[in-house]
N, C-alpha and C positions, 0 to 999 in steps of 0.2 A: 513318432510314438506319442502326441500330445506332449513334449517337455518344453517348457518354458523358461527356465535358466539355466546356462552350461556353466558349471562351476569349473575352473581350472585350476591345478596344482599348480605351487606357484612354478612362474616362467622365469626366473629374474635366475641367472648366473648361479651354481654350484660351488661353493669355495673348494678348494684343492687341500689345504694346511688341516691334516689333524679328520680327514676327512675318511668317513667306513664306507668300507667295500672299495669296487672300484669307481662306483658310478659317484657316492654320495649322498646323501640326504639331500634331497628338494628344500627341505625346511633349513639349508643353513645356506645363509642368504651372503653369496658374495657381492652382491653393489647390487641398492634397492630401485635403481634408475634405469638396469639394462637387463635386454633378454638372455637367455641359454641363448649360445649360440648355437647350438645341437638344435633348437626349436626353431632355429629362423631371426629374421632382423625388426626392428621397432617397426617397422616400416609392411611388414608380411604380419605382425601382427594390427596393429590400426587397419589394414584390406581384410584382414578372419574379423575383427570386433561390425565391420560396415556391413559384410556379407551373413553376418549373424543376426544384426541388426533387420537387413532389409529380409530376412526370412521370416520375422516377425517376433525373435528372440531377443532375449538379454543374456548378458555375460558379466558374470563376477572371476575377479581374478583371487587366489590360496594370499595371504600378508601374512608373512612370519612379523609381530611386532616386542618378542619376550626375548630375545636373540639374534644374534647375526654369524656370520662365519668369521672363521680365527684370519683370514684373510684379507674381509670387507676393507674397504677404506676407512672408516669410521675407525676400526682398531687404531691404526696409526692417523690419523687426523683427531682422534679425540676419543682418546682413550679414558678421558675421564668421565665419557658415557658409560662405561662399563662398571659395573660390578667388582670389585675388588677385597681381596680375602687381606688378613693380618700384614702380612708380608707385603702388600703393594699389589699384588699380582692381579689379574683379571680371571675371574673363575667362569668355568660351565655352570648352567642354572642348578640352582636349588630348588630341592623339594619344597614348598612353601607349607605340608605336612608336617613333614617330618625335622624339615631343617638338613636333612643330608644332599649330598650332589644326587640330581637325576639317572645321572650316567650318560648323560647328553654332552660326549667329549669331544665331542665336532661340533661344536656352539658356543656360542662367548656370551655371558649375559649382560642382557643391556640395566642400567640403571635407572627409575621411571622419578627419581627422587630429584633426577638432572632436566632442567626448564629448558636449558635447549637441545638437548638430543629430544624432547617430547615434540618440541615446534620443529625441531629436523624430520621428526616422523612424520609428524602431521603433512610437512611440505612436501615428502615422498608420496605420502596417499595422494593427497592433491593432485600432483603431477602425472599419476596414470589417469584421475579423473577428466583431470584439463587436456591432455595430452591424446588421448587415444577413445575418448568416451566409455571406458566399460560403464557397468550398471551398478556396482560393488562390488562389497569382500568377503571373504569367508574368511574369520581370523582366529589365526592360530594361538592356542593356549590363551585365549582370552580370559580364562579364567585365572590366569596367574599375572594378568596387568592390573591394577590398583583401576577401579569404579571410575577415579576422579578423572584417569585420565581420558578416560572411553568417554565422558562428559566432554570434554574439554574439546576431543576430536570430533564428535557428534557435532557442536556449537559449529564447528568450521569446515567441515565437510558439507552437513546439510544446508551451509550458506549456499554453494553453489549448485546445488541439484538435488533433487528427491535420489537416495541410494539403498540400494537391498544392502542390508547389514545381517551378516550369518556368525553367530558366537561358537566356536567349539567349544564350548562349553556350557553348563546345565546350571547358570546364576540368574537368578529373577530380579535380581538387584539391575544387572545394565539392560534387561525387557521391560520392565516396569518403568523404568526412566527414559524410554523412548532412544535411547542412543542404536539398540539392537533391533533389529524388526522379528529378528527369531535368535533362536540357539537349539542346540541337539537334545533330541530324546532320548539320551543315556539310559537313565532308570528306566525309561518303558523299552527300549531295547533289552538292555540286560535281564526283565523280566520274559521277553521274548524268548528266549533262550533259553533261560531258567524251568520255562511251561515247556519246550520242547523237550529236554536234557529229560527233565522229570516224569514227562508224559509218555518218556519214552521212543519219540522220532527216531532217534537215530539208535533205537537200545538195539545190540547184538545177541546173536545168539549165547546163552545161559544166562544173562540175565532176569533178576528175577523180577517182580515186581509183588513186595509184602507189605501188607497194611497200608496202603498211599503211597510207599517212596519207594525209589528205586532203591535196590540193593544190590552191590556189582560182587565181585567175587571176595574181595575184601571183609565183604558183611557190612561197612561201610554205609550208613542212613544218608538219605540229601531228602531234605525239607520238598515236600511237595509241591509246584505251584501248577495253580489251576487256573484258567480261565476270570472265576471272582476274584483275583487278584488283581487285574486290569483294572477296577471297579475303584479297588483301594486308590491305586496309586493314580488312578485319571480325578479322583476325588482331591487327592494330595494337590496335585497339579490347577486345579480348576482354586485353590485356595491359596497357591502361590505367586500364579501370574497372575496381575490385572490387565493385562495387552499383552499384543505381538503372539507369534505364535513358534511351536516347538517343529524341529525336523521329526519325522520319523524314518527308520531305515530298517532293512535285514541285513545291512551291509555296506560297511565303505572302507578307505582305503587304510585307516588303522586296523580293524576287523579282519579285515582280508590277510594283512599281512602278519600278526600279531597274536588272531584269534582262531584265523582259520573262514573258510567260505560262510554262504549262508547254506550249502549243503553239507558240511563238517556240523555245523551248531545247531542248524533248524533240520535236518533230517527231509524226512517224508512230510512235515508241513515245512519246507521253506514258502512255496506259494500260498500257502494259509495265512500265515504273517506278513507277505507283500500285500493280499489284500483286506488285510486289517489296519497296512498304513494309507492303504491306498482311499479308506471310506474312512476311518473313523478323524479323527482330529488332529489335526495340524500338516505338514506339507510335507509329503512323500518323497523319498530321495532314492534315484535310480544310480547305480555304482557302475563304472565302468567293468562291460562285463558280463552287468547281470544279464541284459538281453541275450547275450550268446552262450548262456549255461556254462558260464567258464566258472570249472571246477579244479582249480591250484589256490595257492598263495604265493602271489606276487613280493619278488623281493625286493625289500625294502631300500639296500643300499645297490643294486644291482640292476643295469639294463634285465630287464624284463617281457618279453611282448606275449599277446591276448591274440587265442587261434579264434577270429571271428566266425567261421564256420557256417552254416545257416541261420544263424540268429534265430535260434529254439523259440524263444522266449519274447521276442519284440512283439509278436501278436499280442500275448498274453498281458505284457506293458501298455499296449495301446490300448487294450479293449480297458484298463482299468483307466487311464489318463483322460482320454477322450472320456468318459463316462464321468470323472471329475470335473470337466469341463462346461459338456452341454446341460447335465444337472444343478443347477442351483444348490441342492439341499446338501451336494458337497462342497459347497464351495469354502474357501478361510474363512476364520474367524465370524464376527456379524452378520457378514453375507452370505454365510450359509444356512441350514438347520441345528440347533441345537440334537447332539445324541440322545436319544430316549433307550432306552435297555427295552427287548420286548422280553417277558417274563416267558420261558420254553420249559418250567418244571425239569430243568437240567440242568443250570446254571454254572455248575461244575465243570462241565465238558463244553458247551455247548453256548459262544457269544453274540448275540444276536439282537440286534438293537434297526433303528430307522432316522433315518435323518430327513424333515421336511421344512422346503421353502415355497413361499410364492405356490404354492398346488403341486410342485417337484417333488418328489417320493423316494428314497430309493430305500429298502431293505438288505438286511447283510444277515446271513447267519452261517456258522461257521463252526467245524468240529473241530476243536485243540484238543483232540485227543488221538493215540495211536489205535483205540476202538472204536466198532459202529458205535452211532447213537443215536437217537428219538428225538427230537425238538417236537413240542407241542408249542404253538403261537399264538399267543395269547395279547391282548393290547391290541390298539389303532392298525390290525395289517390287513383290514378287507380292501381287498379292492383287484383291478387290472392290473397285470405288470410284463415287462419282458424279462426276461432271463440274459446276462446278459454276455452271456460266453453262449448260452446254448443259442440262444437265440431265436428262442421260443416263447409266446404268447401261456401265460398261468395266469389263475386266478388263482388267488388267497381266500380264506375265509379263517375270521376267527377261529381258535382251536382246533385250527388243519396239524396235522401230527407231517412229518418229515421224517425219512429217514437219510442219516449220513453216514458214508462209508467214513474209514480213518481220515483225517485232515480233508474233508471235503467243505467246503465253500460255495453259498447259494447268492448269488446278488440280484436284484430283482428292482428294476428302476418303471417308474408309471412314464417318462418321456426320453 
């Protein structure tokens, strides 16, 4: 399907002590050294990291580093890594908001104030680097580890290798310092959602829709969002990063399990917003799932399994990924085209911009709304193009008029 990094939830041991459901949190890390045995041995995985590798992929392994299980070894070898309340005791993490417990009771907080549980982490990361080659991390609640530290593991991780470094979290402080190479698109997701919720995707029957906002039966106002709001917050965004770049998603496995699918949130545009991550700025992230239209929410502390089915949706994934690819004017950061907005006298409903590199072209325009609409195209979009689902040969010409059914999507690449 064109993907280029398989991200995994972490593999490393489930603690048992103080543990929900029956299965557990993946995120409470009983010893940071060995696998699930449920997954297989060190040994099955180093053969999946070589066999990933020689397919011409890379593989980042989930790092809990804000916690551990109530049963790791660390507990009882050095307990004075932890976090500790009045009383002595070793607490679940703290809201770093609010100052109150998460409710995270299946986790022990680690202490980042302690110099050597920081160089014991650091020697853990190492050890799957040196160990088993992955490519990186995707690391969990980074946003509640102290900057200094994310410095400090940067310095001695990228001694030994170039690594994809993934923040869950939306801080520009560890992108800007080159420690991260990206972190999640939060706020532009959350606005995804917000434009769908409002626009009506998923509105049922008797709702109403009065003066801009939805109104449910309650009478109830929700602030309208529209398509020019993208505008705002990619402006916010283009003033907070100086490097590195942001994930985008319609979905992953907190979302899934916590929010609800991207057909629960995004409605009748969920595929509107997959190829909005998929053209416009920063790296697109496909959820376990998505390809097979799977429509549940996966439980969180509970064996779980995904009815594969036909894989509805992989074509629709390739034609966007592959189209990433062979174009240039998508490509990350510098090496692609900067986004130009094309002006469609609709700008409300109606997102429509072109990204060009090297003579690479490609067009997007896009109806975020649950009614028809008109784009008139206005700006740099003469020229030759394919279509690129249809797959069909168009011409553009300045101030060609389009029309878009509800949530429809036009992409139009010149190679």
């Amino acid at each position: 399907m064109g993907i280029d990094i398989l991200w995994f939830m972490p593999i490393n041991p489930v603690s048992v002590k103080n543990r929900k459901g029956s299965l557990g949190s993946p995120y409470s890390i009983g010893d940071y050294t060995k696998t699930n045995p449920d997954y297989g041995t060190m040994e099955d995985f180093k053969h999946m990291v070589q066999a990933i590798h020689d397919a011409g992929m890379y593989i980042i392994i989930d790092w809990v580093p804000n916690h551990t299980g109530w049963d790791n070894p660390w507990i009882v070898e050095h307990p004075e890594w932890y976090t500790k309340d009045k009383n002595g005791n070793i607490t679940d993490p703290i809201d770093y908001n609010t100052g109150k417990p998460w409710g995270w009771t299946d986790v022990a907080d680690l202490n980042f104030d302690n110099k050597e549980m920081r160089l014991a982490m650091i020697a853990a990361l190492k050890y799957w680097v040196r160990e088993t080659g992955i490519d990186g991390f995707r690391m969990d609640v980074a946003h509640g580890v102290p900057v200094d530290f994310w410095e400090q593991c940067a310095d001695s991780l990228y001694a030994d290798k170039p690594l994809f470094m993934l923040s869950e979290g939306e801080v520009p402080a560890i992108v800007n310092n080159g420690t991260f190479i990206a972190d999640y698109g939060w706020e532009m997701h959350h606005l995804f959602n917000e434009i769908a919720k409002t626009q009506g995707a998923n509105r049922k029957k008797g709702d109403a829709l009065i003066q801009g906002n939805v109104v449910k039966g309650d009478k109830k106002e929700i602030v309208k969002k529209t398509a020019k709001d993208i505008d705002t917050l990619l402006a916010k965004k283009v003033n907070e990063y100086k490097k590195g770049y942001q994930m985008q998603f319609t979905s992953n496995h907190d979302e899934n399990s916590w929010a609800g699918t991207e057909f629960a949130r995004m409605g009748d545009g969920h595929k509107a917003f997959a190829v909005l991550t998929a053209t416009f700025n920063g790296i697109p992230l496909l959820y376990t799932g998505q390809e097979s239209g799977m429509d549940k929410q996966l439980a969180f502390f509970e064996k779980d399994s995904i009815s594969w089915g036909d894989y509805k949706y992989a074509g629709f994934y390739k034609t966007l990924y592959d189209l990433k690819h062979k174009n240039k004017a998508l490509w990350n950061g510098e090496a692609g085209g900067p986004l130009v907005k094309i002006p469609t006298g609709n700008d409300e409903n109606i997102y429509a911009f072109y990204r060009e590199k090297d003579g690479d072209k490609v067009i997007v325009v896009i109806n975020l709304s649950s009614q028809k609409q008109k784009a008139t195209l206005t700006g740099e979009v003469s020229g030759k193009y394919t279509d690129v689902f249809e797959k069909v040969q168009k011409e553009i010409t300045k101030g060609e008029s389009i029309d878009l059914d509800p949530w429809a999507y036009l992409v139009l690449s010149n190679k």
